[in-house]
Structures are given as structure tokens and as C-alpha cells.
N, C-alpha and C positions, 0 to 999 in steps of 0.2 A: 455422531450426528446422523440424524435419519432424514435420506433425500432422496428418497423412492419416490415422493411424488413431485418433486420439482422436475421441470423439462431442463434439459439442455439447451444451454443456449445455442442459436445459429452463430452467434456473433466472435465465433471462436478462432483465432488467426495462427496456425501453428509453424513456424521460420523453423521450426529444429532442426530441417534437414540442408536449410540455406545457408551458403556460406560466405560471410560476409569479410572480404580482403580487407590487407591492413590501408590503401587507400582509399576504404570510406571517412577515417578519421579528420574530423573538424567540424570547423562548424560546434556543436554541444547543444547540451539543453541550455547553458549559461554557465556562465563561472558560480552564480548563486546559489542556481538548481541540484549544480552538478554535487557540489560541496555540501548541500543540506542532508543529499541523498545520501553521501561517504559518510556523511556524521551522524544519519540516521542506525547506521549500523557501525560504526565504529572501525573503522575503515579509513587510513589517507586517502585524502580527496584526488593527491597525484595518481593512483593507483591505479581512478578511473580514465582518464586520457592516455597512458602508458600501453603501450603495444605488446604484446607478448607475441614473439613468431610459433611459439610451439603449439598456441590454442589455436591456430589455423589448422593443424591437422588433428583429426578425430576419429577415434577407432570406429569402426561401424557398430553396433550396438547388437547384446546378445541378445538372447531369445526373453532371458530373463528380463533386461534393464528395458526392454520393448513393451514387455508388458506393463509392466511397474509404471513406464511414461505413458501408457492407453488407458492405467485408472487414474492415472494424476489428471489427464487431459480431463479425462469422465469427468471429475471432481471438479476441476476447475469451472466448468460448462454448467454444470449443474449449481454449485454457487453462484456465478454470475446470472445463469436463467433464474434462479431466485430472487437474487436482488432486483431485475429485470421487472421481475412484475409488481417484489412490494414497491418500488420507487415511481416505477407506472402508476399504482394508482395513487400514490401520494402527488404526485407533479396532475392526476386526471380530477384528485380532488379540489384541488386548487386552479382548477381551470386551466392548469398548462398540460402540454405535451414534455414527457420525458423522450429524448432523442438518447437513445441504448449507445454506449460506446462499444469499443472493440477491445480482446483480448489476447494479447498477442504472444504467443508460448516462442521462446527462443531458447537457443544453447549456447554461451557460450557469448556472445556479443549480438548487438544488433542496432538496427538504424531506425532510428522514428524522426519525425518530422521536426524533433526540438534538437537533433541531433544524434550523437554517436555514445554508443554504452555499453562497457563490462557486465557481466555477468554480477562485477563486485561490487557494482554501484546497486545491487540488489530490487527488488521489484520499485517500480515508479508508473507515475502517470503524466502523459505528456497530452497539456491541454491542447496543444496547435492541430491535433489530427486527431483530439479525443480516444485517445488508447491510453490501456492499462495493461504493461510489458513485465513480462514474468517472466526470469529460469526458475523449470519445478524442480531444479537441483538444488535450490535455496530453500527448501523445504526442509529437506536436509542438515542443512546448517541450521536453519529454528532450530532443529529439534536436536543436535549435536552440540552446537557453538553455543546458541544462547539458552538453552535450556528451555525449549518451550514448545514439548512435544505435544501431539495430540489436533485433530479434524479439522476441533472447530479454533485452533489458536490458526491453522493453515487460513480458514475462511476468513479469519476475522483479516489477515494480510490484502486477499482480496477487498472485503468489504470497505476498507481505508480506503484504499487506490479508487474504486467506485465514489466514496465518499467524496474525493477531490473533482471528481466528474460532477458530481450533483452542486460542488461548489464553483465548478466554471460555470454548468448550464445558470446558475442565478446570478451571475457575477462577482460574487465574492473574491473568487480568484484573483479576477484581473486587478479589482481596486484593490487587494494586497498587494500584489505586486507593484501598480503601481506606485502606492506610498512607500514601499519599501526603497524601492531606488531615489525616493527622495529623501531618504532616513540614514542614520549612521548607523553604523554592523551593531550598536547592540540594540537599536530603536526596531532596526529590520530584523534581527535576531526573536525578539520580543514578537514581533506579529509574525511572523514562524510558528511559533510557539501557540500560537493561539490559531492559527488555519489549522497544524496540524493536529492538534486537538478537538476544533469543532468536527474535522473528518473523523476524527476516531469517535467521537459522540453521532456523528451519521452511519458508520457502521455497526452500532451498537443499536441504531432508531432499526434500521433492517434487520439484525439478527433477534427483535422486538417481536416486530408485525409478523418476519417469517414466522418465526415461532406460535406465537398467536393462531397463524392463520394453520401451518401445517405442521407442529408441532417437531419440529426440526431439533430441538435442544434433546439431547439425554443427560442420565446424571454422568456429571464430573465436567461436562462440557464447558458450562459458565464456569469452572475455575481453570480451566486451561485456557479460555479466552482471557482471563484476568490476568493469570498469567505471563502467556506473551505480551501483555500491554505491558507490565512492568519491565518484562527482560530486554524492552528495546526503551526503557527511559534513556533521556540522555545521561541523569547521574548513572545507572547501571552501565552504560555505556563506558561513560569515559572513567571510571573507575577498573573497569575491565581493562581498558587500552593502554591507560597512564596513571591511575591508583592515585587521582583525586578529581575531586570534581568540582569543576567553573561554570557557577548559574548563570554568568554572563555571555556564556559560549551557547546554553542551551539552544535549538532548534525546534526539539519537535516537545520537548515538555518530560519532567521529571517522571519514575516509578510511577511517583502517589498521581500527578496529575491525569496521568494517561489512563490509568486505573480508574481516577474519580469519572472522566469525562463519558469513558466507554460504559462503564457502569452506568451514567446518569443515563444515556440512550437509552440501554437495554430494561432500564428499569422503569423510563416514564414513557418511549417512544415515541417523543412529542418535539416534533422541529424546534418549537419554541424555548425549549428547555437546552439546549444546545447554543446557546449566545455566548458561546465562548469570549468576544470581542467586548461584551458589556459588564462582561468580570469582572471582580477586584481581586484585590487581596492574591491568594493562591492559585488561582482561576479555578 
């Protein structure tokens, strides 16, 4: 990816050095949330509530892993100040204001507003305080665990979690959610499936316009983004963890789904084309 000329965003929150005791615990993002995000990466949802005493203490960092966390940060900042401005002027063309969320770099655990969270619950977005919470040590693992190395499969993680931000600021969110709590696990299961997917069809509308506008993509890029779409389906998932796979468990949408959706953004960059909820068939 080339993002020489994108700014860094100001909106960058870095907790790395914070240390968050084992009596912040409670409270949560939700029993819903908490479990979407475990199953988004393949992961027991217990695993996330579960204390560990030992990740309370933390070697102070070499000279090497300091650095390494000063380009991730760079990178991170610069992603998000991208997104920042294509989503600005999509929200200025349509006569609204985009309100920028926050991005909050942690190690290790940390507290947002929807609650308390491992490391293992992996990047999320919590709309109660408008943050998008990331350890860049899950970087890592994309590119070790699930096989999905490379810049721009890293951005595209970001551009999701933003995606969910553009899906509060219009309300989407909220009216998922709340039909969801009026729905049975496979009803709310199902519109899971389809939030998480029109976000990923909105990170694909931004890595679109970026592109367009400041030529951000190099070759091989689009298929590492393609990529990590499919290395986190939920059949890839739960074929990994348990060596079969339950369509009626999905959350955030199959390989091919997640694939088609991201692709459909990046290839028409057009809001309108992203109705994930008015799908049929396959969505």
C-alpha cells in the first residue's frame, strides 16, 4: 500500500502503556457482542471474560518491539486518517456531517464503554463511545494463525470496524440490534450476518474512493484484501476450530460471502450497492 500522502489521523488513542487490573472486569460489551466477536475469530466466547493473572505483568519492551509498535501505530493513523476523509466527504455529499470515531491501540486487555475485553476477543467496535479497539499484536496472528498476510489485508481490519462506525452514525446498528433481541439465536444470528457483511461492503466503498483518489492500492494488494475476507469466514472459521461447519451458527458470513460483499464495495463504491439487508438468496 502507498500512504505517503494520507495524514495521520489526530484521533489516535494509544492505552499500551496502561494497565488495566483484574477488577475492571464486568459489566461487557454484552453476552451477544461479546460471543459474535469470539466467533468472529474462532475463539471460546468463555475465553473472553476469563482473567489471566499473568498478562498483568509485561516485560517492558526492547528497543526492537518499540519500533515495530511506532510503524504499526504510523500505519494505523494513517489508515484511519484515510478513511477520515473518504467517509467525510461521503457523509458532506449527502449533506451530513461525519463525526470521526476514536482509535484506541491497547496490549493486552482494555476498557471501553460497552465494557471489558481480551486481547482474544480481537479488534471490535464499540458504538456507546464510538471507538475502534485494536491490539497490533493481532496483526500478528492474521498474518501467522489465519493466514492472511500483507498491508492492505491489516487495513482492510481497520476499514470494517470504521465500517461499523458509519453503520451507527446512520442508524443501522441500533435497528439491528434492536430486532435482534426480539429474534431467536438463529433469526439474530442471520442479521449478524448481514451488518457484518454490509461493513465489510463499506470497507471496500473506502479502500474504492481512497484509491481513486490517491492511488493507495499496489499490485497484489486487492488479493491480500480478498484474502483475509475469506480467512476469517465463519465456515473457514469453524472448520479450523471444530472440522465442520454450522450455517446456522454463522455470524459474520461464509468465505464466498465476505469475499463477494468486500469485492462488491471496492468494485462499484457506491453506498447503494451495499443493501446487504435487501438480499436474497446467498446475499
Amino acid at each position: 500500500m502507498r500512504l505517503d500522502d494520507e495524514q495521520e489521523s489526530s484521533n489516535v488513542e494509544d492505552r499500551c502503556g496502561f494497565h488495566v487490573s483484574k477488577g475492571v472486569a464486568g459489566g461487557g460489551i454484552g453476552s451477544i457482542a461479546l460471543v459474535l466477536i469470539a466467533l468472529f475469530f474462532g475463539i471460546d466466547p468463555s475465553a473472553i471474560l476469563q482473567e489471566n493473572p499473568q498478562s498483568n505483568v509485561q516485560e517492558p519492551p526492547s528497543a526492537s518491539q518499540s519500533g515495530a509498535r511506532d510503524e504499526g501505530r504510523e500505519f494505523v493513523a494513517r489508515v484511519l486518517g484515510s478513511s477520515e476523509r473518504v467517509w467525510g466527504e461521503i457523509f458532506q455529499q449527502a449533506g451530513r456531517k461525519y463525526v470521526e470515531p476514536k482509535l484506541v491501540l491497547f496490549s493486552g486487555r482494555v476498557q471501553s464503554a460497552c465494557g471489558f475485553a481480551q486481547a482474544a476477543a480481537g479488534p471490535f467496535y464499540c458504538g456507546q463511545d464510538q471507538k475502534v479497539y485494536i491490539d497490533l499484536a493481532f496483526y500478528r496472528e492474521l498474518r501467522d494463525r489465519f493466514k492472511a498476510p500483507g498491508d492492505f489485508a491489516q487495513a482492510y481490519v481497520i476499514a470494517h470496524e470504521v465500517g461499523h462506525h458509519v453503520q451507527n452514525l446512520l442508524g443501522i446498528m441500533g435497528k439491528v440490534q434492536a430486532r435482534q433481541q426480539r429474534a431467536s439465536e438463529r433469526d439474530a444470528n442471520a442479521l449478524s450476518v448481514r451488518l457484518e457483511l454490509q461493513a465489510d461492503c463499506l470497507a471496500g466503498i473506502w479502500a474504492s474512493l481512497a484509491n481513486r483518489e490517491r492511488k493507495i492500492l499496489e499490485q497484489g494488494d486487492l488479493e491480500e484484501g480478498l484474502n483475509a475476507a475469506a480467512m476469517i469466514g465463519d465456515d473457514t472459521l469453524q472448520k479450523r476450530s471444530q472440522g465442520y461447519v454450522v450455517p446456522e451458527g454463522f455470524t459474520h458470513g461464509s468465505a464466498q460471502q465476505r469475499v463477494r460483499w468486500f469485492r462488491t464495495g471496492i468494485q462499484t463504491g457506491d453506498l447503494k450497492q451495499c443493501d446487504t439487508f435487501s438480499a436474497s438468496g446467498m446475499l
